[in-house]
C-alpha positions in Angstrom: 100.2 101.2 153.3 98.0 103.2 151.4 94.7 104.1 152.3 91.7 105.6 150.6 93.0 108.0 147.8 96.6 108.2 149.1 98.8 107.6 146.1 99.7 104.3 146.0 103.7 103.9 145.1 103.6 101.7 142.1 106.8 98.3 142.0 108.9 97.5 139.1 111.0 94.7 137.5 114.7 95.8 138.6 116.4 94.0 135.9 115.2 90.8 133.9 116.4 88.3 137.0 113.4 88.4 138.8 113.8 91.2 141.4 110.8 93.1 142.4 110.3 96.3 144.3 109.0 99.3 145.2 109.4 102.5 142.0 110.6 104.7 144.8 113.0 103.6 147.3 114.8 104.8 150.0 118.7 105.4 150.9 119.7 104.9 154.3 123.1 106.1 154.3 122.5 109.8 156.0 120.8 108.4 159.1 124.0 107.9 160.2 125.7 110.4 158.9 127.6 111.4 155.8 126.6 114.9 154.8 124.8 115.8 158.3 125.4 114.8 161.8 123.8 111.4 162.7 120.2 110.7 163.5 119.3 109.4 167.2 118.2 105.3 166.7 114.7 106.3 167.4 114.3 109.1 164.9 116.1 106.8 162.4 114.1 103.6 162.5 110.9 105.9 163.0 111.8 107.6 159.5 112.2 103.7 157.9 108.9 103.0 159.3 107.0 106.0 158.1 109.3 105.5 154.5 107.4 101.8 154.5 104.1 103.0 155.8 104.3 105.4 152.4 104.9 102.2 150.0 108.5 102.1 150.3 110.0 98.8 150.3 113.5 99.0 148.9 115.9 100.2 151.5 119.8 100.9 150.3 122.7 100.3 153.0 126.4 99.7 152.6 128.8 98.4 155.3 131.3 101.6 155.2 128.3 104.1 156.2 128.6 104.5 159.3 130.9 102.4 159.3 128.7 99.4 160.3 126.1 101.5 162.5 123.6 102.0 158.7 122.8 98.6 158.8 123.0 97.9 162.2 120.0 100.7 162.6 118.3 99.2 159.5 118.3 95.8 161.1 116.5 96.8 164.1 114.1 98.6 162.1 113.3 95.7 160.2 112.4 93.9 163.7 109.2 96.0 163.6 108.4 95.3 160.0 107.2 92.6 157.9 111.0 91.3 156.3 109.3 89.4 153.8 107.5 92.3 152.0 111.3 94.4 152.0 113.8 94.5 149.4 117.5 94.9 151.2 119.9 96.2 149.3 123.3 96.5 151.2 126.9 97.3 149.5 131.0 96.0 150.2 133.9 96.4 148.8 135.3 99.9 150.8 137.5 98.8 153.2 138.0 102.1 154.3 136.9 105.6 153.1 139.9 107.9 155.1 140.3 110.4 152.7 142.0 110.9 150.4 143.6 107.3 151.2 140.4 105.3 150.3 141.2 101.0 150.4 139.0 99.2 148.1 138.8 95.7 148.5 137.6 93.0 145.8 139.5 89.5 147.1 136.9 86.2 147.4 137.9 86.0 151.4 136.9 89.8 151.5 133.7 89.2 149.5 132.7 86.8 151.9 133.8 88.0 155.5 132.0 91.3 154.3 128.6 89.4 153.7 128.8 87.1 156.7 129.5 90.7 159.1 126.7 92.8 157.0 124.0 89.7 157.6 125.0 89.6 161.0 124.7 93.8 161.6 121.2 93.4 159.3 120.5 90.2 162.0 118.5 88.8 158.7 118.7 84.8 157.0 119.8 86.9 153.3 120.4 89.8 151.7 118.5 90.7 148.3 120.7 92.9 146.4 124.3 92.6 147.2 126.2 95.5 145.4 130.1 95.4 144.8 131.1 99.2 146.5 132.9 100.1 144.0 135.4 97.9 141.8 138.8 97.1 142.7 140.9 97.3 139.7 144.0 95.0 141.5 141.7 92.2 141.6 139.7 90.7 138.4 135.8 90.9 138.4 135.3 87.4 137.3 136.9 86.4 141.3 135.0 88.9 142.8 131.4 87.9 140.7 132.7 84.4 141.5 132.6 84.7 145.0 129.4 86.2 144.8 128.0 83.5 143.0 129.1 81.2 145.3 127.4 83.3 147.7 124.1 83.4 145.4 124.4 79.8 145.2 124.4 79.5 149.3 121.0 81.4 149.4 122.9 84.2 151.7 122.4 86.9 148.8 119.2 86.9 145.9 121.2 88.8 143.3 124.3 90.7 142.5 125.0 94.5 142.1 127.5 96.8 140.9 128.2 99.8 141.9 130.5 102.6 139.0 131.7 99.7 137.0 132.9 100.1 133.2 131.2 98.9 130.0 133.9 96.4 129.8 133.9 95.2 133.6 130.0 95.1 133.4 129.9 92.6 130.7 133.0 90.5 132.1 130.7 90.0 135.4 127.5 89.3 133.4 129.6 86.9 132.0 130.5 84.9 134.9 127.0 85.7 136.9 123.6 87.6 135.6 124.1 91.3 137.4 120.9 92.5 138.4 121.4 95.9 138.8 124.3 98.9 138.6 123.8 102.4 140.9 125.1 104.9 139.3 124.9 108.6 139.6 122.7 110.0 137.1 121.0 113.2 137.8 119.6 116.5 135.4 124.0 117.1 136.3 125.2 114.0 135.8 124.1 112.3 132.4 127.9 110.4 131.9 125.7 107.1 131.9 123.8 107.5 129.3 126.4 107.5 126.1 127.4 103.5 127.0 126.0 102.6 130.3 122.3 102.6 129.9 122.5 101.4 125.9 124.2 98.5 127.5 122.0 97.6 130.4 119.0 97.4 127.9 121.3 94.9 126.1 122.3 92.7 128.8 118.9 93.2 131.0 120.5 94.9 133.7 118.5 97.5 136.1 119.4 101.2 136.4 119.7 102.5 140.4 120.7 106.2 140.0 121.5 107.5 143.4 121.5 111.4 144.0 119.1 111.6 141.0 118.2 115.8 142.9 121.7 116.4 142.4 122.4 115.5 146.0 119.7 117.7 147.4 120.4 121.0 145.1 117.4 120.2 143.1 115.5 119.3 145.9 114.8 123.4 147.3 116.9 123.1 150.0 119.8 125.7 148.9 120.1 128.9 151.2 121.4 132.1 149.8 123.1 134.4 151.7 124.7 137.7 151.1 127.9 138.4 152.8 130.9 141.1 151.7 129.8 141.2 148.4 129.6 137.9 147.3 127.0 135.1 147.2 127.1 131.5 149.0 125.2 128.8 148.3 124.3 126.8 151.2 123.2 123.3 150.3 121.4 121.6 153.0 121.8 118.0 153.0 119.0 115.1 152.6 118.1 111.7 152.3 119.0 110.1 149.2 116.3 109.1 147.7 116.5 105.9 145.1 114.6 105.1 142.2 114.2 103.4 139.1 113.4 104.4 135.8 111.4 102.0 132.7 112.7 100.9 130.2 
């Protein structure tokens, strides 16, 4: 970790359920590719290592990158790291992402074949944050949150996540289990959250994960200029999305 007078990343309550971990954490999900072609195995878990070696201990994965092959790569990273000082976050509920056709899936049997495949690809006894994808309207949250609880309850997840829910679907799974934390974009771009969202996460004691908080990467230095016939394009080059969490 860090030595001498390396900064030293500082860890934080996520939420009021007990959840620890590191300020700054670290999204997996363009290892594999997404925005960029996909990273070799070896260049992937070598940039998880150095990400822990930095004070990074929170590491964000979701079945449909890849699909499958994030988590199998974080899994065999976490072979060569200590599991019990990492924070797991994985994500379900996009059954498949073929756009513009995308299949969102919320059922209890879905729920639970998802988390039995993801702990098997992570090759770990638990996940700690298991995040609902995104929400499928056709099924109710209090099912879905059910199943999870169940799930909770089994010791195969710590706590439960959602990912772009509502106000209103936020406190009807609150309701049935405490949510620890929501990801949600929020970025100098994107401040949607902050009318309802964020008012209501201090209320309830939920945690804030805003992904592409640098605008995913524009903020970050990385656009390219170029001049051609005239006109002006912006290249933006893509990066890791970086995850953190803000005090309330």
């Amino acid at each position: 970790m860090a030595e001498g007078n390396e900064f030293q990343i500082p860890r934080v309550q996520l939420g009021n359920q007990g959840l620890e971990v590191s300020k700054l954490g670290f999204g997996c999900m363009s290892l594999t590719g997404i925005y960029n072609s996909p990273l070799s195995e070896e260049n992937g878990i070598a940039i998880i290592k150095h990400a822990f070696s930095k004070g990074i201990t929170f590491f964000d994965s979701a079945d449909i990158y890849g699909p499958h092959s994030n988590e199998i790569l974080l899994g065999k990273a976490l072979k060569q790291l200590p599991r019990e000082k990492i924070q797991i976050a994985t994500k379900f509920g996009i059954q498949t992402m073929e756009l513009p056709n995308v299949k969102v899936n919320g059922s209890p049997q879905y729920v639970r074949s998802s988390c039995e495949a993801s702990l098997k690809r992570l090759d770990v006894e638990y996940i700690d944050l298991y995040y609902q994808h995104r929400v499928d309207t056709k099924v109710p949250i209090e099912e879905t949150v059910g199943e999870l609880k169940k799930l909770v309850e089994e010791g195969k997840i710590k706590y439960i996540g959602l990912s772009e829910p509502s106000p209103d679907t936020i406190r009807r799974a609150h309701a049935v289990h405490p949510i620890t934390a929501l990801q949600m974009e929020w970025s100098l771009w994107t401040r949607d959250i902050e009318e309802e969202i964020i008012p209501l996460c201090r209320e309830l004691g939920i945690g804030i994960v805003p992904y592409s908080p640098l605008g995913h990467g524009f903020f970050a230095g990385k656009g390219v200029v170029e001049k051609a016939a005239n006109s002006v394009l912006v290249q933006i080059s893509p990066i890791f999305c970086v995850i953190y969490w803000l005090d309330f």
